[in-house]
Backbone as a ProteinNet text record, in pm:
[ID]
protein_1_A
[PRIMARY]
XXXXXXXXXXXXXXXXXXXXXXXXXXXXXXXXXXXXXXXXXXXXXXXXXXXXXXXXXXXXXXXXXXXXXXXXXXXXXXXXXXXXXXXXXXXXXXXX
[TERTIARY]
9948.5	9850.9	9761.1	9651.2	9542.7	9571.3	9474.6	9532.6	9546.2	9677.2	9716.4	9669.8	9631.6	9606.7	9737.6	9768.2	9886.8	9813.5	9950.1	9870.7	9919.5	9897.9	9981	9926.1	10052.6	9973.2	9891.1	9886.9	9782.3	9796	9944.6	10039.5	10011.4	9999	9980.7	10113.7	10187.5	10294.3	10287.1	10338.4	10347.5	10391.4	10368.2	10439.9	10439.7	10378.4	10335.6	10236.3	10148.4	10064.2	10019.1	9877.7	9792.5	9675.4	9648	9558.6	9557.6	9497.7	9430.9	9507.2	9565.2	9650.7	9547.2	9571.9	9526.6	9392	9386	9276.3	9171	9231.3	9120.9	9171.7	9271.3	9342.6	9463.3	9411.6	9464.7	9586.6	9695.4	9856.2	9889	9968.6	10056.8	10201.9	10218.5	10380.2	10406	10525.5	10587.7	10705.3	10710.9	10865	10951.6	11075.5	11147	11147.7	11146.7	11131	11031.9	10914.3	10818.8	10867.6	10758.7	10738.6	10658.5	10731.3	10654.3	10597.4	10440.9	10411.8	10398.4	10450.9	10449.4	10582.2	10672.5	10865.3	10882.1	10903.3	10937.3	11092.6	11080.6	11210.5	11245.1	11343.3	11343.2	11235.3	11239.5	11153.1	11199.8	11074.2	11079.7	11120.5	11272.6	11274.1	11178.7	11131.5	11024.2	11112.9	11015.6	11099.8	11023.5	10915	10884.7	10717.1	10697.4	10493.2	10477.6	10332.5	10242.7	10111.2	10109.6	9989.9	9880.1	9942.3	9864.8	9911.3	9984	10028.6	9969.7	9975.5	9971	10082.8	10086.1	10219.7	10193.2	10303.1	10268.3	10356.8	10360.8	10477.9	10496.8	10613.8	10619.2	10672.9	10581.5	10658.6	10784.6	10859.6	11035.6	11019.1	10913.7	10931.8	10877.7	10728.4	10717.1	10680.1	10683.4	10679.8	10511.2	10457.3	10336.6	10347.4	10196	10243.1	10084.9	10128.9	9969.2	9997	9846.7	9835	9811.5	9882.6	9831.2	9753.1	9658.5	9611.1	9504.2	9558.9	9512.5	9363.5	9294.6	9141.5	9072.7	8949.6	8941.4	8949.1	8959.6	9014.1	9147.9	9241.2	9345.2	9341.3	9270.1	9288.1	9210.4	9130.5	9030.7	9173.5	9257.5	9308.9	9417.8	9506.8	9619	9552.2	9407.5	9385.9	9318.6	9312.9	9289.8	9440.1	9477.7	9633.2	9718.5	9693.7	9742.8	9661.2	9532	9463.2	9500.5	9529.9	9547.8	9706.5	9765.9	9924.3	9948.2	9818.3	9779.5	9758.4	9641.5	9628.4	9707.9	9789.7	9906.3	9974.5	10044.4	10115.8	10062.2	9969.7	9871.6	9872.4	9828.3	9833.9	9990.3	10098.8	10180.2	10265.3	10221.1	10242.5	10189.4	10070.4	9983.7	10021.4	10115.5	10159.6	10309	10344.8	10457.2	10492.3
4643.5	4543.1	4519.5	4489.3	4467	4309.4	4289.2	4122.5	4035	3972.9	3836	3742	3662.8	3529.6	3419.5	3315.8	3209.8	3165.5	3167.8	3129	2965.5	2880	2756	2617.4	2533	2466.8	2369.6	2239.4	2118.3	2070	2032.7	1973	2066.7	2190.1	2294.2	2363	2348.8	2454	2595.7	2686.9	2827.1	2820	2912	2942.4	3112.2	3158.5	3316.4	3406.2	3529.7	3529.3	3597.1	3597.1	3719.8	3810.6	3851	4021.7	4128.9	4218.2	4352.9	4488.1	4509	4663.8	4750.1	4912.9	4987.3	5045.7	4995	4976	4882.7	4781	4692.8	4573.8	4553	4500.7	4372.1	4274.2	4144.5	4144.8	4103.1	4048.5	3965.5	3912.3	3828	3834.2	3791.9	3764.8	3650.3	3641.2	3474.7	3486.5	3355.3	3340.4	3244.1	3329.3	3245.3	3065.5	2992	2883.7	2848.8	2807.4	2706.6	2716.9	2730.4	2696.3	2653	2480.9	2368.4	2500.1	2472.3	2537.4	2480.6	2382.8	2322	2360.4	2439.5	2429.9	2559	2663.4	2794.6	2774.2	2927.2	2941.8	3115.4	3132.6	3258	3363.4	3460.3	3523.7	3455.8	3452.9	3401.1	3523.1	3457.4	3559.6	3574.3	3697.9	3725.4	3751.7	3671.5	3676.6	3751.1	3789.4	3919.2	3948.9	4059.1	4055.1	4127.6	4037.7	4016	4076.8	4171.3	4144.3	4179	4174.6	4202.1	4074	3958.9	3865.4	3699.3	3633.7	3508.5	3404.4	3322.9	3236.4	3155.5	3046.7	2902.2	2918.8	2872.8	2859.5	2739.2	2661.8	2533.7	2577.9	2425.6	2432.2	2340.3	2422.5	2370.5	2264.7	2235.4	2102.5	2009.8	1987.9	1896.7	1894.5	1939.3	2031.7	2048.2	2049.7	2098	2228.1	2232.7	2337	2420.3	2558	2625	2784.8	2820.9	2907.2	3064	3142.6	3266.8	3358.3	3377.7	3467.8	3604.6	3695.5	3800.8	3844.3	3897.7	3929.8	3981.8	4040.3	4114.9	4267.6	4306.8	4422.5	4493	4375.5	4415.4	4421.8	4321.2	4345.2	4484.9	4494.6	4665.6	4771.3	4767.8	4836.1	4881.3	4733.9	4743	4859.3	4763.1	4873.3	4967.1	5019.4	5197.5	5256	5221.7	5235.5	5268.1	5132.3	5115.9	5231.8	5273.1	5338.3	5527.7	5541.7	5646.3	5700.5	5580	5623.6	5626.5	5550.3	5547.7	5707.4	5756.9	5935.9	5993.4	5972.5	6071.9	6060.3	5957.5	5952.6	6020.5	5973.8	6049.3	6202.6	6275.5	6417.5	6428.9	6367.1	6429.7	6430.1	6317.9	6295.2	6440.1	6466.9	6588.1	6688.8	6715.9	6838.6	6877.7	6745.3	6759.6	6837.8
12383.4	12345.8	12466.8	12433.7	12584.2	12603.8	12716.9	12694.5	12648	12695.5	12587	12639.2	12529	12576.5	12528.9	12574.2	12522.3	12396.3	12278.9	12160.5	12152	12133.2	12146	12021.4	12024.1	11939	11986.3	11901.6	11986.3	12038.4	12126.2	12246.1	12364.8	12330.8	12412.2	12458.6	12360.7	12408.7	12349.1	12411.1	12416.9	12305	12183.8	12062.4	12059	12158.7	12178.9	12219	12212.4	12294.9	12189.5	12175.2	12073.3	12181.5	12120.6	12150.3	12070.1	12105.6	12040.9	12049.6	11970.8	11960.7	12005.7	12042.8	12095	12013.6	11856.2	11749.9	11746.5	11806.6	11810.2	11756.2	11637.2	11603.2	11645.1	11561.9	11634.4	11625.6	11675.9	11657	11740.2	11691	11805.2	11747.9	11900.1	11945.3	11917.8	11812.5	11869.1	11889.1	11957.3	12028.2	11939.9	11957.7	11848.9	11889.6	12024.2	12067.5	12168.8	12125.5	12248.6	12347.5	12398.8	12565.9	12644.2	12689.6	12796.1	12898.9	12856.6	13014.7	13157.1	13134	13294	13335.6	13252.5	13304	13287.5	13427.2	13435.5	13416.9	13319.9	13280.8	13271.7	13171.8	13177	13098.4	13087.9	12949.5	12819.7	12774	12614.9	12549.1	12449.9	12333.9	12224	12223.7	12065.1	11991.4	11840.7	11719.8	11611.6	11660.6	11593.1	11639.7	11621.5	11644.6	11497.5	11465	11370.3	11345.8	11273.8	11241.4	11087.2	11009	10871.1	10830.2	10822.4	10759.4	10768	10722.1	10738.1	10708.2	10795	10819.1	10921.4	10839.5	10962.9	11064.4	11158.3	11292	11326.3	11341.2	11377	11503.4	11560.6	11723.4	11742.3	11794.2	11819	11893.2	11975.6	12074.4	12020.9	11979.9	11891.3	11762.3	11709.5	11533.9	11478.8	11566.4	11502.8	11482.9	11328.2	11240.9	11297.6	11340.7	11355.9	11247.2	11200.7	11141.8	11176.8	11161.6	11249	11081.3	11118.5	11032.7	11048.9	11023.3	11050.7	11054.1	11148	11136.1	11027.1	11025.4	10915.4	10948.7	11038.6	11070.1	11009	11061.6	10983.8	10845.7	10754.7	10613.4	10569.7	10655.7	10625	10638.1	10739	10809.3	10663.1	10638.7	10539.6	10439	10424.6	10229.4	10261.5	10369.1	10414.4	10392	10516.3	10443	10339.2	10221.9	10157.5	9983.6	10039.8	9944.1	9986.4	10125.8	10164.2	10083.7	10084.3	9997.1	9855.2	9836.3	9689.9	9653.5	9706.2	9681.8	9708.4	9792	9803.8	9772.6	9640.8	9543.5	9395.5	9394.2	9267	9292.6	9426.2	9429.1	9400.6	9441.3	9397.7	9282.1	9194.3	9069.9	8996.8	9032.9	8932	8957.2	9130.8	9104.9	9051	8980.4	8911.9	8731.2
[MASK]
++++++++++++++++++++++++++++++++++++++++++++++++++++++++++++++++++++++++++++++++++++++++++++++++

């Protein structure tokens, strides 16, 4: 991923970092638990990276709710994708 920036909610705690896959393409990281950025600690565990989806994330410290939602890149990206597997199910349906 190129650089991250801290994705956080409106308290300003760390909930994870987003940036641009090697496509151009947005994702982020979140961490399974917030993180006070004023209190060094260890590495944050990730609880998964994102990026065709939309979903809320609550923050573990003070429960605000933020939205991660995917660019429009990615939705171009999915139904290229998702149209490219389309034909190549159809070619191989016909050569059945």
């Amino acid at each position: 991923m190129n650089e991250l920036t801290a994705w956080k909610c409106k308290a300003g705690h760390v909930l994870g970092q987003s940036g641009r896959n090697g496509h151009g393409i947005r994702q982020v990281i979140i961490y399974r638990e917030a993180i006070d950025p004023d209190e060094l600690g260890d590495a944050p565990d990730v609880l998964l990276v994102a990026e065709g989806l939309v979903m809320d994330v609550r923050c573990s410290i003070c429960g605000d709710m933020r939205t991660w939602v995917p660019g429009e890149e990615a939705i171009q990206r999915i139904i290229k994708l998702y149209s490219r597997e389309r034909m190549k199910d159809a070619g191989n349906a016909s050569q059945k």
